[in-house]
PLY file of the C-alpha trace (Angstrom):
ply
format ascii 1.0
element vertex 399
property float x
property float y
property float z
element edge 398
property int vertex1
property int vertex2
end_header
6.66 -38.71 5.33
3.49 -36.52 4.71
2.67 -33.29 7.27
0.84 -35.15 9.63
2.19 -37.84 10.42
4.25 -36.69 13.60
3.33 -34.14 16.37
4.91 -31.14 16.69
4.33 -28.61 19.36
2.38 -25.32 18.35
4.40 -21.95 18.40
3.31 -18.68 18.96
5.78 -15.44 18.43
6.64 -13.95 21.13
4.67 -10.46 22.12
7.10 -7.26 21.36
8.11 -5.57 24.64
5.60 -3.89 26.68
7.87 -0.95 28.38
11.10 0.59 28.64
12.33 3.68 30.13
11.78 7.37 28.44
15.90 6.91 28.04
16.03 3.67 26.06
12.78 5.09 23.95
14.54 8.59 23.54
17.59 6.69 22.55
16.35 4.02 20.58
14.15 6.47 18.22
13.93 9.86 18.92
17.32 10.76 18.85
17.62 9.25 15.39
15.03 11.12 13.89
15.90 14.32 15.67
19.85 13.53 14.26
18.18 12.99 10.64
16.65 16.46 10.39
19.11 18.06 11.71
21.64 16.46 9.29
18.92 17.01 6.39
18.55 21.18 7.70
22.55 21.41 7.60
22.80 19.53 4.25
20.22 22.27 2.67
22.28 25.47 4.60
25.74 23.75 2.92
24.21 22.99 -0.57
22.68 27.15 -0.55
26.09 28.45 0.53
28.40 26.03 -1.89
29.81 24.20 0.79
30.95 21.11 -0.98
33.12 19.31 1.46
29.87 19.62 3.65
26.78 19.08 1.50
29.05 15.75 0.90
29.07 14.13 4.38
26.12 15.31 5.37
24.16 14.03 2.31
26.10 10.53 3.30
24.84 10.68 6.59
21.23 11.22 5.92
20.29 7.18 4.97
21.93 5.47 7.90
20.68 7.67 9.89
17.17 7.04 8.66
18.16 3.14 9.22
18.86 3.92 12.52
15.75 5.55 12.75
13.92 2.40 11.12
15.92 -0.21 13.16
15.14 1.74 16.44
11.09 2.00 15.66
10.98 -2.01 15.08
9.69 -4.62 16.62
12.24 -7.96 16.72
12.42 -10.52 14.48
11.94 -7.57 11.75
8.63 -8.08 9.26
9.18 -8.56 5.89
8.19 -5.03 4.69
10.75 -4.03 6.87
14.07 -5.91 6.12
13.47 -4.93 2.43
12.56 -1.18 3.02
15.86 -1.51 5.37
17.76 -2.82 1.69
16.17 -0.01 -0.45
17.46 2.59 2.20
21.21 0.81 2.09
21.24 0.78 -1.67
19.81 4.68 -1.61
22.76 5.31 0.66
24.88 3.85 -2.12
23.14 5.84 -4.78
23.83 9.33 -2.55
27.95 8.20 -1.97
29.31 6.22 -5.05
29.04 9.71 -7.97
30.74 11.32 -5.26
33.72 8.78 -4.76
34.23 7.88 -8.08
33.55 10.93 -10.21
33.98 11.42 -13.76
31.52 13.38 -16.52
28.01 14.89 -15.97
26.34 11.28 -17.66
29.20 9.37 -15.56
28.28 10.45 -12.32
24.13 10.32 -13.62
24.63 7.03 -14.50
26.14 5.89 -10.91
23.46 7.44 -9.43
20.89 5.60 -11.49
22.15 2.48 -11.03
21.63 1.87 -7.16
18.72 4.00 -6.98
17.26 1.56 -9.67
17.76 -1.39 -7.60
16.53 0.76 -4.38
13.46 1.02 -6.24
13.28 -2.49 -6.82
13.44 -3.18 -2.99
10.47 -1.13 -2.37
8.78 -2.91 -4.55
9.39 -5.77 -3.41
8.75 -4.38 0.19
5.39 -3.19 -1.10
4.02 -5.85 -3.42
2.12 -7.83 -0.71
-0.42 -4.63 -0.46
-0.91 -5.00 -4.25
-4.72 -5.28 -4.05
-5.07 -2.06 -1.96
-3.71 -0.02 -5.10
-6.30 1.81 -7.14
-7.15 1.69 -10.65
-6.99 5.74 -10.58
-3.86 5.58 -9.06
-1.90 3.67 -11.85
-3.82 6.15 -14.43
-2.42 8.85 -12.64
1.29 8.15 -12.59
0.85 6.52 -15.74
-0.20 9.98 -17.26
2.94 11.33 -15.28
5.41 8.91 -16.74
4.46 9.67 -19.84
4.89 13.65 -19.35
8.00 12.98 -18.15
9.65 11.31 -21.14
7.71 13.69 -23.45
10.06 16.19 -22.08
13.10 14.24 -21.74
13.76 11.92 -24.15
14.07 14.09 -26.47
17.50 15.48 -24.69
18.41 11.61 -23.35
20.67 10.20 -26.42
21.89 7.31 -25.37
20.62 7.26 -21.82
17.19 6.82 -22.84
16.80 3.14 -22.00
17.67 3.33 -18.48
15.96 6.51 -18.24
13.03 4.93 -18.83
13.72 1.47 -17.03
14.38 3.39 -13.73
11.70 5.30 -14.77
9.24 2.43 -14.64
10.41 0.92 -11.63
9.87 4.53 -9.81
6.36 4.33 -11.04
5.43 1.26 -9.84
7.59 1.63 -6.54
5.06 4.96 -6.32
1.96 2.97 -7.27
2.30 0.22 -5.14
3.12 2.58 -1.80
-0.73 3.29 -1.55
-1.09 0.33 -0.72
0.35 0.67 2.07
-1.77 3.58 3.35
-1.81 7.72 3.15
1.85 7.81 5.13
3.59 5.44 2.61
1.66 7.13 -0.64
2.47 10.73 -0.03
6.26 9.41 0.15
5.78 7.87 -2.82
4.51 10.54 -4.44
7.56 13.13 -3.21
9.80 10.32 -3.75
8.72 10.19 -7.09
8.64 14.12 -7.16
11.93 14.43 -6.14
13.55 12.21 -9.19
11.15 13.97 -11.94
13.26 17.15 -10.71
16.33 14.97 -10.81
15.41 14.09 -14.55
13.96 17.00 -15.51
17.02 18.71 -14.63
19.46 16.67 -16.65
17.99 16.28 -19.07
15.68 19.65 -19.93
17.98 22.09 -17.25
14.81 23.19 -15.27
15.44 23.16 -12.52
18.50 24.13 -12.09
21.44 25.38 -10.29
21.01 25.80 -5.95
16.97 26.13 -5.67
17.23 23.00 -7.67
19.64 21.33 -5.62
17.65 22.36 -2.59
14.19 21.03 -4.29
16.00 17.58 -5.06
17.48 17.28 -1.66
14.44 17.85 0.61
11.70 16.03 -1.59
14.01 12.71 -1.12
14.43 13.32 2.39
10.87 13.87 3.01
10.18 11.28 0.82
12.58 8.29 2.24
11.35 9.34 5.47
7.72 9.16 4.54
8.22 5.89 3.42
10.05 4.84 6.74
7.02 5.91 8.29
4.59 4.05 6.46
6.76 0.88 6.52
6.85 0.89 9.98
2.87 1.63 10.38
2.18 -1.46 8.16
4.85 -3.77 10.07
3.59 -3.05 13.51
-0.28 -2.00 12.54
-1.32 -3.14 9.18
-4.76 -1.46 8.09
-7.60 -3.83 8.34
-9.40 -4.16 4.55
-12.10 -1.55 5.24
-8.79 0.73 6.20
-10.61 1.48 9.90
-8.34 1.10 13.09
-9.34 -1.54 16.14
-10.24 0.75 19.16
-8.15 -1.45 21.23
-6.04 -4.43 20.58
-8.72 -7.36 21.01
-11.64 -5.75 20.19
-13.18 -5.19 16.73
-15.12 -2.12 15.79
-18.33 -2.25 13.81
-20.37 -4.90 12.65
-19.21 -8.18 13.18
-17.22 -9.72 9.94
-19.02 -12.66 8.12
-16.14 -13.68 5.86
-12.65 -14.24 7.12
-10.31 -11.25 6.48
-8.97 -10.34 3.29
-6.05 -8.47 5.13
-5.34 -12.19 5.52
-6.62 -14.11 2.77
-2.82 -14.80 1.67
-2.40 -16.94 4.37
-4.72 -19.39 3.23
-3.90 -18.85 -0.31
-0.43 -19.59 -0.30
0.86 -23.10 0.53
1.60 -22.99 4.25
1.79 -25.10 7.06
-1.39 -25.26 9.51
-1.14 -26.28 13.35
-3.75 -28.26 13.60
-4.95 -28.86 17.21
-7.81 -31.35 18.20
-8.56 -32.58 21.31
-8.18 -37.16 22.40
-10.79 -38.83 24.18
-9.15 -38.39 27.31
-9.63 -34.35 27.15
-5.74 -33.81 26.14
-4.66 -31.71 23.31
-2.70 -32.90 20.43
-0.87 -30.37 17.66
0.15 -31.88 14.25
1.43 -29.67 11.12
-0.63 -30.73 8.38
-0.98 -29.51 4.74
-4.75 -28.03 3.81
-6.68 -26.44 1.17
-9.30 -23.84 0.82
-12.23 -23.26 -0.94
-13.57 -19.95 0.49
-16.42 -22.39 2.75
-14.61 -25.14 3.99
-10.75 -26.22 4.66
-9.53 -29.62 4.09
-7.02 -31.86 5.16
-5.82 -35.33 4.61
-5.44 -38.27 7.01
-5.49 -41.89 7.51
-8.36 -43.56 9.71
-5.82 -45.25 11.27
-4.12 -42.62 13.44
-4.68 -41.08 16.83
-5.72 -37.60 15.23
-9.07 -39.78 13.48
-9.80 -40.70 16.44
-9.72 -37.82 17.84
-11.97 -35.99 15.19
-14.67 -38.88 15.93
-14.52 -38.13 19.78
-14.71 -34.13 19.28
-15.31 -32.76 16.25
-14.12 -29.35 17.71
-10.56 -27.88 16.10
-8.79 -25.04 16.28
-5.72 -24.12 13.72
-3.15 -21.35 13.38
-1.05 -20.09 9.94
1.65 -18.05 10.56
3.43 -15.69 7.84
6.81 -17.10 7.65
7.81 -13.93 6.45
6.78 -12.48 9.74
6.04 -14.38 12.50
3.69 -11.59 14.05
0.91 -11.61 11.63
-1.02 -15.19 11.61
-4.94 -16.54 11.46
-6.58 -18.42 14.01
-9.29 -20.07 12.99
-11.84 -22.47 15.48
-14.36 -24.30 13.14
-16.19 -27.96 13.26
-15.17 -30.83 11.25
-18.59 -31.27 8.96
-17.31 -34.02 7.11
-14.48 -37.18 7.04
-15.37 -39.07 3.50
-13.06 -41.35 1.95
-10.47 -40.02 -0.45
-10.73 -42.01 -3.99
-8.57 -45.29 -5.06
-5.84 -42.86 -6.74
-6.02 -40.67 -3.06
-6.90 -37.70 -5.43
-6.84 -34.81 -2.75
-4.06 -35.85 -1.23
-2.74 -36.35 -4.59
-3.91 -32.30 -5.18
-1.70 -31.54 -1.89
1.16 -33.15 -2.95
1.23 -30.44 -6.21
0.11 -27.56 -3.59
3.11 -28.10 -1.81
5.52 -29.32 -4.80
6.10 -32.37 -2.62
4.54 -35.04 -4.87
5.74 -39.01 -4.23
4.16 -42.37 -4.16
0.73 -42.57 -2.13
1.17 -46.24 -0.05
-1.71 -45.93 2.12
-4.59 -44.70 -0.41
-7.01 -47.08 1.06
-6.92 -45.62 4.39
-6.97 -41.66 3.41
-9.84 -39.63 4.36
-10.37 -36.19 3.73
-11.49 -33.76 6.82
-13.60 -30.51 6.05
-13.74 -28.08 8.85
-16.06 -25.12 8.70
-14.69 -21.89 9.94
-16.90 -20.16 12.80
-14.60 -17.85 14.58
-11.51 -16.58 13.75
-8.60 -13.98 15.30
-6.13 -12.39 12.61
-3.10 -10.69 14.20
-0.41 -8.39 12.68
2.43 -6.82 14.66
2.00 -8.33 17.76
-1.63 -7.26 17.89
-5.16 -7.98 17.09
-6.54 -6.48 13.90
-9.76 -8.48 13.14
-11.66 -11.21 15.39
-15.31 -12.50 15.23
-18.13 -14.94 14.27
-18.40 -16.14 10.57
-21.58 -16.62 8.95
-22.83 -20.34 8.86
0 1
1 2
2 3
3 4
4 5
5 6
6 7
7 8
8 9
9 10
10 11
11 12
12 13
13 14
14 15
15 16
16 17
17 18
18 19
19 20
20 21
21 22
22 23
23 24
24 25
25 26
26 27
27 28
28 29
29 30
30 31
31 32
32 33
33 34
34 35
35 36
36 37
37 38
38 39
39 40
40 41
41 42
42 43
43 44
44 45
45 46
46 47
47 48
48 49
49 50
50 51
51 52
52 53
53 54
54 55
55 56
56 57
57 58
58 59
59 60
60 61
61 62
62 63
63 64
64 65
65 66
66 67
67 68
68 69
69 70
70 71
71 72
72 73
73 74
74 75
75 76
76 77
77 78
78 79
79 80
80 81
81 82
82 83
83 84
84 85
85 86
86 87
87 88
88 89
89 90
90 91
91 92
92 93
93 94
94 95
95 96
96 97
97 98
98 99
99 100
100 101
101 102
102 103
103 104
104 105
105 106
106 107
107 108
108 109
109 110
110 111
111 112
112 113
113 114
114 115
115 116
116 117
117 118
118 119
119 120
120 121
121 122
122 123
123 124
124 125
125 126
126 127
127 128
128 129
129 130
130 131
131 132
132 133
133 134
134 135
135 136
136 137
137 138
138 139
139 140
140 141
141 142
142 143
143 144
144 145
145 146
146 147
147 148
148 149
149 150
150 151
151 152
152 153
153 154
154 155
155 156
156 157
157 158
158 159
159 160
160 161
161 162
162 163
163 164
164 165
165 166
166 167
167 168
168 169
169 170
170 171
171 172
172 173
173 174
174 175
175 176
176 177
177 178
178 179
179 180
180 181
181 182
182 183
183 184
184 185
185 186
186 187
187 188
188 189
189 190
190 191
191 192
192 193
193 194
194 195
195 196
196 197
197 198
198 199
199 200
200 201
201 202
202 203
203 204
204 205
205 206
206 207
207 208
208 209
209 210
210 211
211 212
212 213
213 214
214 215
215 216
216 217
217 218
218 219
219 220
220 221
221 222
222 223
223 224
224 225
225 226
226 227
227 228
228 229
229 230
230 231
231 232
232 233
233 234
234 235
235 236
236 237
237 238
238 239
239 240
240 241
241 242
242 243
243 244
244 245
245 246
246 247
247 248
248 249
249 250
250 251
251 252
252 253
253 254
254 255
255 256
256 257
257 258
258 259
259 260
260 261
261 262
262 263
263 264
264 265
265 266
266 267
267 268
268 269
269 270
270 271
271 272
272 273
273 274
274 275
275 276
276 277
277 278
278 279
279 280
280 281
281 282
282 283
283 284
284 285
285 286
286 287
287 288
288 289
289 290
290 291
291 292
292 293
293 294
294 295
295 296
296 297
297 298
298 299
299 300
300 301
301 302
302 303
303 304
304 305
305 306
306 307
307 308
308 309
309 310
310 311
311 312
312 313
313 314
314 315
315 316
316 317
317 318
318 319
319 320
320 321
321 322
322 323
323 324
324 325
325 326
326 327
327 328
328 329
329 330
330 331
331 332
332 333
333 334
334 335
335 336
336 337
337 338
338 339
339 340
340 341
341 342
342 343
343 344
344 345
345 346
346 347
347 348
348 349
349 350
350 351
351 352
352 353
353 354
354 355
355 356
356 357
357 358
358 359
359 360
360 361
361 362
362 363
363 364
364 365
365 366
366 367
367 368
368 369
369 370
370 371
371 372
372 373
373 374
374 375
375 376
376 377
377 378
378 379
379 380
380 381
381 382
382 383
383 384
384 385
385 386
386 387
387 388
388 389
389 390
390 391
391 392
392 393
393 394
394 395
395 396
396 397
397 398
């Protein structure tokens, strides 16, 4: 059966706690982060005085405890951005431990290293590809250039490690690209992130730098820079940066003038092919919530239906409707959107549109009621986007 055809009570996520006492809080994320530089100020005395056994299990410790630190700062069920930053930490943590436990030659150990850093690297940008249309054109020329430097100088000295060298090596870049969009906290992590392995390579591979004040210079620019990018994960998943990258004064209220377009922090939502809870209102002043597939054109959204069900009738009583789309990928960022129906025409013979919505939502199967489909265009005229829990955008559209 089509979306649409049965009611189904609207959801909303529920809000993120409110309160808790200064032990919890203290508990639940400062302690953490105090624990991780403490660990990371250790790990740098051990690794200048040769300590081995030491720099060791304190390098081991430094990722978990930066989960901890991550999983303590976040809101429940965790956003998207989060559970796959939470992976790319993980597989870092694997990247730190497995050269350690398993051992072998220089280009042995390199190579286990690599290897789960490489598919750390793909987690962030996985993590960070949503924000893909924040990223600058400068900013690609810029590591772009510094890729390039960077095999200049190594691959000369790579031999056979060249292709991975430069695999990894493009995944880092675009891991460090695509952080900016996710504002100046997740970008300068990037950027030491991607510091911090250029030292790595550079010191494989050309033997600058080298010996303890490289050691030390690899050490803290990762630890700065996973942490920086813990940071800026967690800004985005609890306070995502509205598309003119200004900050609501309050949650509710929108500062400056008031938007005429929906938002393009989330456009996406309407873009991709999700479910809308459509709610309309019966002749007998009673709400009624149906699911129902839509499209949209940047002016008007549009639905299928059949005159022949309570939801028409509804539409001809009080043109009035109000819908929500929620991210599945995190249920505290959705779009509310109130508009007016402007239009119910008949849909063709074939039952084209609905026809179109069928492919939109890879659910195509026979049409049996194409002589009673309609097609409903609402017109937006206010709308609410929320992210984390809270309100990032809300206003009047332009008619």
């Amino acid at each position: 059966m089509s979306p649409g055809q049965h009611e189904r009570p609207a959801t909303e996520p529920d809000a993120p706690p409110v309160s808790e006492s200064v032990g919890a809080a203290f508990a639940r994320v400062v302690a953490p982060i105090a624990l991780y530089g403490l660990d990371l100020a250790v790990h740098l005395v051990a690794v200048i005085a040769d300590a081995h056994p030491l720099t060791a299990v304190t390098q081991g410790l430094l990722m978990p405890l930066l989960v901890a630190v991550v999983l303590g700062a976040s809101h429940r069920p965790l956003a998207r951005v989060t559970r796959w930053a939470l992976l790319a930490l993980a597989l870092s943590w694997l990247g730190d431990v497995l050269p350690g436990i398993v051992g072998g030659d220089p280009d042995t150990r390199f190579l286990l290293m690599v290897g789960p850093f490489l598919l750390a690297q793909a987690a962030y940008v996985t993590a960070f590809w949503p924000d893909r249309r924040r990223v600058r054109v400068a900013t690609v020329a810029v590591y772009a250039a510094a890729l390039g430097a960077l095999i200049v100088v190594c691959a000369p000295h790579a031999g056979t490690m060249l292709a991975p060298v430069l695999v990894y090596g493009a995944t880092l870049t675009t891991m460090a690209v695509l952080s900016t969009g996710l504002g100046r906290v997740a970008a300068l992590g990037g950027a030491v992130f991607f510091a911090s392995d250029s030292l790595i390579a550079l010191g494989h591979f050309a033997g600058h730098p080298a010996g303890t004040a490289g050691s030390v210079a690899v050490m803290a620019t990762y630890a700065v820079g996973q942490a920086l990018l813990a940071a800026g994960v967690l800004r985005r998943a609890s306070d995502p940066e509205r598309p003119s990258r200004a900050r609501p004064s309050a949650p509710g209220t929108y500062r400056g003038a008031m938007p005429t377009t929906l938002p393009a922090s989330h456009a996406d939502l309407l873009d991709r092919p999700l479910f809308a809870h459509l709610a309309t209102i019966r002749p007998d002043g009673s709400p009624q919530s149906s699911v129902m597939w839509f499209a949209w054109d940047g002016e008007l959204l549009r639905f299928t239906h059949t005159s022949t069900r309570q939801k028409f009738k509804n539409l001809e009583h009080e043109p009035r409707v109000a819908l929500s789309i929620a991210d599945p990928d995190d249920q505290y960022r959705f779009l509310e959107i109130r508009g007016t129906v402007v239009s119910i025409t008949p849909d063709d013979a074939e039952a084209s549109f609905y026809h179109s919505l069928q492919v939109r939502y890879d659910s195509v199967y026979p049409i049996r009621d194409a002589d009673v489909r309609v097609v409903v265009a609402v017109r937006p005229e206010r709308f609410v986007a929320v992210a984390g829990g809270g309100v990032v955008a809300s206003g009047a559209l332009a008619g």
